[in-house]
Structures are given as C-alpha cells and as structure tokens.
C-alpha positions as CSV (number, residue, x, y, z in Angstrom):
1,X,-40.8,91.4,74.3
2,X,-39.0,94.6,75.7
3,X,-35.1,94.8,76.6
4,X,-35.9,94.9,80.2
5,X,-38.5,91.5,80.1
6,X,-35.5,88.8,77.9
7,X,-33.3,89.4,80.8
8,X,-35.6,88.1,83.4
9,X,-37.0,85.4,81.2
10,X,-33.7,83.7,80.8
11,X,-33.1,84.4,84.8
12,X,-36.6,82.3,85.6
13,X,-35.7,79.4,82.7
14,X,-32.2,79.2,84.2
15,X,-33.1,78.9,88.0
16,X,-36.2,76.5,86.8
17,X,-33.1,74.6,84.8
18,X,-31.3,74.1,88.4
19,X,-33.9,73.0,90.1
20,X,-34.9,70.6,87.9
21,X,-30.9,69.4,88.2
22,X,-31.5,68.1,91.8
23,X,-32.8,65.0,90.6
24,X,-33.7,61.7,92.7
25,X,-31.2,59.0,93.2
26,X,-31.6,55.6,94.2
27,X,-29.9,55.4,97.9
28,X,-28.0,52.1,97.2
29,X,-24.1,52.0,95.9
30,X,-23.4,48.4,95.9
31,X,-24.8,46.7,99.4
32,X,-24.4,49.6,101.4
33,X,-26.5,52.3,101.1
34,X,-25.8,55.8,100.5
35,X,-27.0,59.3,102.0
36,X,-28.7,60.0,98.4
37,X,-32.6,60.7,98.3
38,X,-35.5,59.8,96.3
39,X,-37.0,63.2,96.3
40,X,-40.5,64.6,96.0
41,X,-43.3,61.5,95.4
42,X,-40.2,60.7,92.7
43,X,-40.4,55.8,92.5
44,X,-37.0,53.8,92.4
45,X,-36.5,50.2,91.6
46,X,-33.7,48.4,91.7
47,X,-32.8,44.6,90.6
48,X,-30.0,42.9,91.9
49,X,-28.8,39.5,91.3
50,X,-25.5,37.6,93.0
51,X,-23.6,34.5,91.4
52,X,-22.8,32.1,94.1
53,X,-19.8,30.6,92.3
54,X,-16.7,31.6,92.1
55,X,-15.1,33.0,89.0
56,X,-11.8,30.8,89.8
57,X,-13.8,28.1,88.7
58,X,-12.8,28.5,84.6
59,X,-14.2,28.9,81.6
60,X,-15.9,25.7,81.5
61,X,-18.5,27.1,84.0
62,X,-18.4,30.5,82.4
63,X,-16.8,31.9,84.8
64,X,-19.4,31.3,87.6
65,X,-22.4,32.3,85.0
66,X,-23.4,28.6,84.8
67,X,-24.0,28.7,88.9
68,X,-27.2,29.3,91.0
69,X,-27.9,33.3,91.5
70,X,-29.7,34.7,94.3
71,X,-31.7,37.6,92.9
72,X,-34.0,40.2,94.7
73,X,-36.4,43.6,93.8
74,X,-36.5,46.8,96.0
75,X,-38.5,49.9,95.7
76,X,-37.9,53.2,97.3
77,X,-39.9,56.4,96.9
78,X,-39.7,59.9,98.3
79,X,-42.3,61.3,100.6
80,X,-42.7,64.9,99.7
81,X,-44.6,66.2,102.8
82,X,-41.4,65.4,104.9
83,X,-38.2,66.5,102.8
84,X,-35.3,63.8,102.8
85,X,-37.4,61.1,103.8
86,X,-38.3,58.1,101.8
87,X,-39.7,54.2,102.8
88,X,-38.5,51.4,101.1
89,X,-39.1,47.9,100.7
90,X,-37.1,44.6,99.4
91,X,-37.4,40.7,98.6
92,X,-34.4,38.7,98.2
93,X,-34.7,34.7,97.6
94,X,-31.3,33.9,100.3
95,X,-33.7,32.9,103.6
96,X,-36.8,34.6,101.2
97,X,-35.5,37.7,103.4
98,X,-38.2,40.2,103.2
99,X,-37.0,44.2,104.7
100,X,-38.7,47.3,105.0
101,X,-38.1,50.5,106.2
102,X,-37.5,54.1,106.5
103,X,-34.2,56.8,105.4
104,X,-34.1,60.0,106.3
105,X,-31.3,62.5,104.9
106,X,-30.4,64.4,107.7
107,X,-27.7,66.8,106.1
108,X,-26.6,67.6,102.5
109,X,-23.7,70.2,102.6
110,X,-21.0,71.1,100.2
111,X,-18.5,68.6,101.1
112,X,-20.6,66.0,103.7
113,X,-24.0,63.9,103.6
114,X,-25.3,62.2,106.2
115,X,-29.0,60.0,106.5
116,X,-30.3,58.1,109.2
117,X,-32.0,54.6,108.1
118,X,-34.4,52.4,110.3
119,X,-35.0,48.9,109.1
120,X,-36.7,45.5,109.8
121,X,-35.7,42.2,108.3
122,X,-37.4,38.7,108.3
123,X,-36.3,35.7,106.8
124,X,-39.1,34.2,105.6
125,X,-38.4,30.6,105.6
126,X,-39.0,28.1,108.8
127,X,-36.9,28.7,112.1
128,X,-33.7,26.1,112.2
129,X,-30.5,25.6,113.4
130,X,-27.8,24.8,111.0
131,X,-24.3,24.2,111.1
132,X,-23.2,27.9,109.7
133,X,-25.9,28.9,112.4
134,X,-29.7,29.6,112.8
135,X,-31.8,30.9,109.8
136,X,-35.6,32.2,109.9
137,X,-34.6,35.2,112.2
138,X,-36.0,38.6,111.9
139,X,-34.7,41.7,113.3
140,X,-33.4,45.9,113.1
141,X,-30.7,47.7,110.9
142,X,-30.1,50.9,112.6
143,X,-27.4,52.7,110.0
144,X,-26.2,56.3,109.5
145,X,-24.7,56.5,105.9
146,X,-22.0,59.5,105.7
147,X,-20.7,60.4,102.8
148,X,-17.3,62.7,102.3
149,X,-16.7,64.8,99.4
150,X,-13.1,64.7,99.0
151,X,-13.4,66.1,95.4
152,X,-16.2,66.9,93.5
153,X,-15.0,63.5,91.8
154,X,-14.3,61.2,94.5
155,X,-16.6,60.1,97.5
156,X,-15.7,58.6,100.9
157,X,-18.2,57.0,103.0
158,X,-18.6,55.1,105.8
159,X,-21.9,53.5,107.1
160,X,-21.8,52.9,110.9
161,X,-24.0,49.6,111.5
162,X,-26.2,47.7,114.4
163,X,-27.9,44.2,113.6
164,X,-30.0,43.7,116.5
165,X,-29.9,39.7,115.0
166,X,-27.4,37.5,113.7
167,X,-27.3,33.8,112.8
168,X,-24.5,32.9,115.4
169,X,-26.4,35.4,117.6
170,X,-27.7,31.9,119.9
171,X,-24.5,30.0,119.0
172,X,-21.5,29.2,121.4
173,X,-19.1,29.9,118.7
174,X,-16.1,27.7,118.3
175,X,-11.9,28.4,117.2
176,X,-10.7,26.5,114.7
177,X,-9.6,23.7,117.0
178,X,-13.0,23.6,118.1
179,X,-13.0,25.0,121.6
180,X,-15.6,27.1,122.4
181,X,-14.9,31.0,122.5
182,X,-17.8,31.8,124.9
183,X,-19.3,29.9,127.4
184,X,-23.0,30.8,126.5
185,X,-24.4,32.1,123.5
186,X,-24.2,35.7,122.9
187,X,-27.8,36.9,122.1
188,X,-27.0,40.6,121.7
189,X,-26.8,42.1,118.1
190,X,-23.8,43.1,116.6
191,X,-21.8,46.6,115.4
192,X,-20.2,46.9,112.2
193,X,-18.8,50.0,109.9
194,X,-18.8,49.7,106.1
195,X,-16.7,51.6,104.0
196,X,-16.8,52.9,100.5
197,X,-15.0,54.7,98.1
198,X,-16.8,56.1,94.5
199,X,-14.7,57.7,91.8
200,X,-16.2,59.2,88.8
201,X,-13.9,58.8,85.6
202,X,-16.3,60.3,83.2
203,X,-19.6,61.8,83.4
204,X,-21.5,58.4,83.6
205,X,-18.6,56.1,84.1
206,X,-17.7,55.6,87.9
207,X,-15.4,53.2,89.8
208,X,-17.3,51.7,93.0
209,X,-15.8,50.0,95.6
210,X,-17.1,48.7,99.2
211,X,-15.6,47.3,102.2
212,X,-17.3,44.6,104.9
213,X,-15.2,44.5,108.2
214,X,-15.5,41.4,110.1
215,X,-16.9,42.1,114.0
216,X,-14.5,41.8,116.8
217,X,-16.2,38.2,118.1
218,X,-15.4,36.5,114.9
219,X,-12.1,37.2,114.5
220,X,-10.9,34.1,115.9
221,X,-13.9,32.2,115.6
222,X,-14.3,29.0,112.5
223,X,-17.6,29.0,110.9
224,X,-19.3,26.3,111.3
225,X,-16.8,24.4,113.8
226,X,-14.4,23.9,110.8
227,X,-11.3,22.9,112.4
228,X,-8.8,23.1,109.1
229,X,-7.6,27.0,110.3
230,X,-10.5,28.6,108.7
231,X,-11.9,32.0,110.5
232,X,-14.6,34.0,109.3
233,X,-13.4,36.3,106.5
234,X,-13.8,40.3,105.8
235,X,-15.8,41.2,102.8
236,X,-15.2,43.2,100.2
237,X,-16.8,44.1,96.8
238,X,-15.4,46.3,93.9
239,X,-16.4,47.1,90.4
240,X,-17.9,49.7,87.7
241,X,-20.8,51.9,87.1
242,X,-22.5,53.3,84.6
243,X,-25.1,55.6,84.8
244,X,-27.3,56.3,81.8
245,X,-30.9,58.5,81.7
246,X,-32.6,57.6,84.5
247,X,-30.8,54.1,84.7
248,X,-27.6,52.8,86.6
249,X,-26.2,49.5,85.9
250,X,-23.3,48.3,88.5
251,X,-21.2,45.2,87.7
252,X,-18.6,44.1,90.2
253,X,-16.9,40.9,91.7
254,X,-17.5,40.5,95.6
255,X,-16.8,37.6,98.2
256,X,-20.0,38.5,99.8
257,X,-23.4,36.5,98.7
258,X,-25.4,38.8,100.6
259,X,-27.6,41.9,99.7
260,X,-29.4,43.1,102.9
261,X,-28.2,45.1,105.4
262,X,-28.0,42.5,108.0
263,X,-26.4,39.7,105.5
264,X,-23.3,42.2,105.0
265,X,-22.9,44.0,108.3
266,X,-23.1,41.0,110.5
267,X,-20.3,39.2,109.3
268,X,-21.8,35.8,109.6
269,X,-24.2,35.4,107.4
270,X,-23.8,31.6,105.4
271,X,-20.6,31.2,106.9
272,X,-19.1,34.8,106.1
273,X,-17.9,36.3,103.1
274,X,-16.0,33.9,100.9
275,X,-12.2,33.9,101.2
276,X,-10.9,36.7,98.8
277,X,-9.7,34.5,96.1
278,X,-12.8,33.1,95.7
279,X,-14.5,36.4,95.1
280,X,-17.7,35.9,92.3
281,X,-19.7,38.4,90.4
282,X,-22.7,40.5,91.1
283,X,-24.2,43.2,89.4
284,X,-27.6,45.8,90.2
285,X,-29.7,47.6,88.0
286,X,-31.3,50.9,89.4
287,X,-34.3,52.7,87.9
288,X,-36.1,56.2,88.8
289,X,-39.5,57.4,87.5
C-alpha cells in the first residue's frame, strides 16, 4: 500500500462509516408519531400494551399490574424506491381496531423534521350505540408530525391532527346537567394538535413526554350524560426510554387507554382520557431489522 493510497482508504471507510450512521427508526414516540423513517426495505415492529387500571389503586393490585391490558402489534417498513416513505400496519384488541397506512418524511433539516401520514382505521367489532357513544366505526387520520430541534438533546414536536370519525361524532352531546349542547348530532370529524417533548439524558436514556388536548366541542360536554360535574378530560402521558441495539423499550404512566391515532386525537374515545390522578401505566417495545 503506497503513502498516497492509506489516505484515501481511510476517507472511503470513514464516509461508508457515516452512511451506515443514518440508521432506521421506528416512527412512534409514545402514541403520537414522529417524523422519523424506516429507511431503505429496512422492517420495524413494535408491541405495545396499556393497563386499564389505575396505579392509585395500591399495592394490593400491584399497582394496576393485576388489571386487564389492552395490547396491540404494528409493523412499518421503508420503501426504498420512494425515499422517506414507508406503509404501516397495526392491531390493537380496544374495538379489535385494525389501521393501515402510509408516512412520508417530507423534510429532514438541521434543526426541523416534518412527515405527512395518511391513515384508515376500523374497529372491527359490530356497529352499536353505547352510552360513552358509538363503537364499530372506521374512518381517516390525516397527521403532519413536526419535530423541532431545540438542542441536539431536546426535541419539540407537535402533531397537527384530523379524525374524519369519532364515537360522539352521531351523538347530541350533553353538559353535565344534562342539557343538550347541540341540537343535532355533529357528524363531521374532529381537529386536534398533540404535543411532545423528548430529552435525551445519556446516550440511550431519554425522557419522553406527550400531551392530548381535548377538542373545542368537549370542553363543556359530560361523557356519557354524567351529571356529577364530570367533563371530558385532556390527556397526557409521560415516562422513560431506553434505547439499546436495535431495540427501544418505553415505560410511562398515561390517563389515556388508547394507542391509535384516532383513540388519542379525538378526545372521546371510552369516555376520554381518565382524570389525571387516575393516570395508569403503559409501556412499548420497538424493534428494527
């Protein structure tokens, strides 16, 4: 090897070293997903699985452990041909609620990332009315995740939302004394905004945090007709991360029961997010091949 060939050997191993370094990531930070990309023809999995009760509920119920879960499996993968694009697909047992769809990341600068994410949901269970509202609907997500860089270290993001569906979407809702709100059911779809907030303390050691806004028409509406002063609640879910090779396992409490786009953004899915003291815990596990 002469003088003048090492030099440009250790040029072509180092640029093949940072190319390598833009690895896949699965698009998904707690519920809301992120402007991340599963590159190339690169697979991603993830498992997720929500307690329903509460931790307030003690130790003699292991802190909501003992409780029924709802659990559910996605996979994402990257379509090489189109760069930023990628289809997933996801089952979770709450309404048997079956989605599909397609992300596309649409900018990935310095300091901002932005995608634009197309999705169907059906609940796969028989059409009824209940008294929290009607389940077996199907619908669209239409989301644009943007994430802000306001240190290499911290991460802003907000997801603007529109559920084309909702469960209270045919329902005259009611105020907590039990008037009616609206006349006649609204049977439009709903907008949201989700925010987040990721801070990486170490390496592989992040703090995740996401917030659920509750729409404008629910603000003074009780779910379910309750006439005790309840209103639908704002949701919220906070927690850790740890990201290990090719794994990332998230554990975190949240008010929320709901994993699906349309279960979080809308507001009124089972009732609403829980009220915030009786917040119970969740975790996902994400893996990339």
């Amino acid at each position: 090897m002469t003088r003048r060939t090492a030099p440009l050997l250790a040029c072509a191993l180092l640029a093949g070293g940072a190319l390598h370094a833009e690895s896949s990531e699965y698009p998904l930070v707690i519920n809301l997903p992120s402007a991340e990309r599963m590159q190339y023809w690169d697979i991603g999995v993830v498992f997720t699985h929500r307690f329903i009760q509460p931790v307030k509920d003690h130790g003699k119920d292991a802190y909501g452990l003992d409780g029924f879960t709802y659990a559910g499996v996605g996979l994402t993968f990257g379509i090489k041909s189109i760069p930023g694009l990628n289809a997933f697909i996801y089952r979770t047992t709450d309404n048997k609620t079956f989605s599909v769809g397609l992300q596309e990341q649409v900018l990935n600068g310095d300091r901002v990332r932005m995608a634009v994410r197309l999705e169907r949901f059906d609940e796969v269970v028989k059409e009824s009315i209940t008294p929290l509202g009607k389940i077996g609907i199907s619908g669209e997500v239409l989301q644009v995740p943007t994430e802000i860089f306001i240190t290499d270290d911290i991460i802003f993001s907000l997801v603007p939302s529109y559920v084309s569906k909702t469960t209270t979407g045919d329902t005259v809702l009611l105020d907590t004394t039990g008037a009616p709100l609206n006349s006649k059911p609204s049977k439009g779809g709903v907008f949201n905004v989700g925010i987040g907030l990721r801070a990486n303390v170490t390496e592989k050691l992040s703090l995740v945090s996401e917030y659920y806004p509750r729409p404008s028409k629910l603000s003074k509406a009780a779910p379910g007709g309750l006439t005790d002063g309840t209103t639908y609640q704002n949701g919220f879910a906070a927690g850790l991360s740890y990201k290990t090779f090719k794994h990332r396992f998230s554990v975190f409490g949240t008010n929320a029961s709901g994993t699906t786009d349309n279960q979080v953004m809308s507001g009124d899915y089972g009732g609403g997010p829980r009220p915030s003291a009786r917040w119970a815990l969740g975790f996902n596990v994400a893996r990339v091949f």
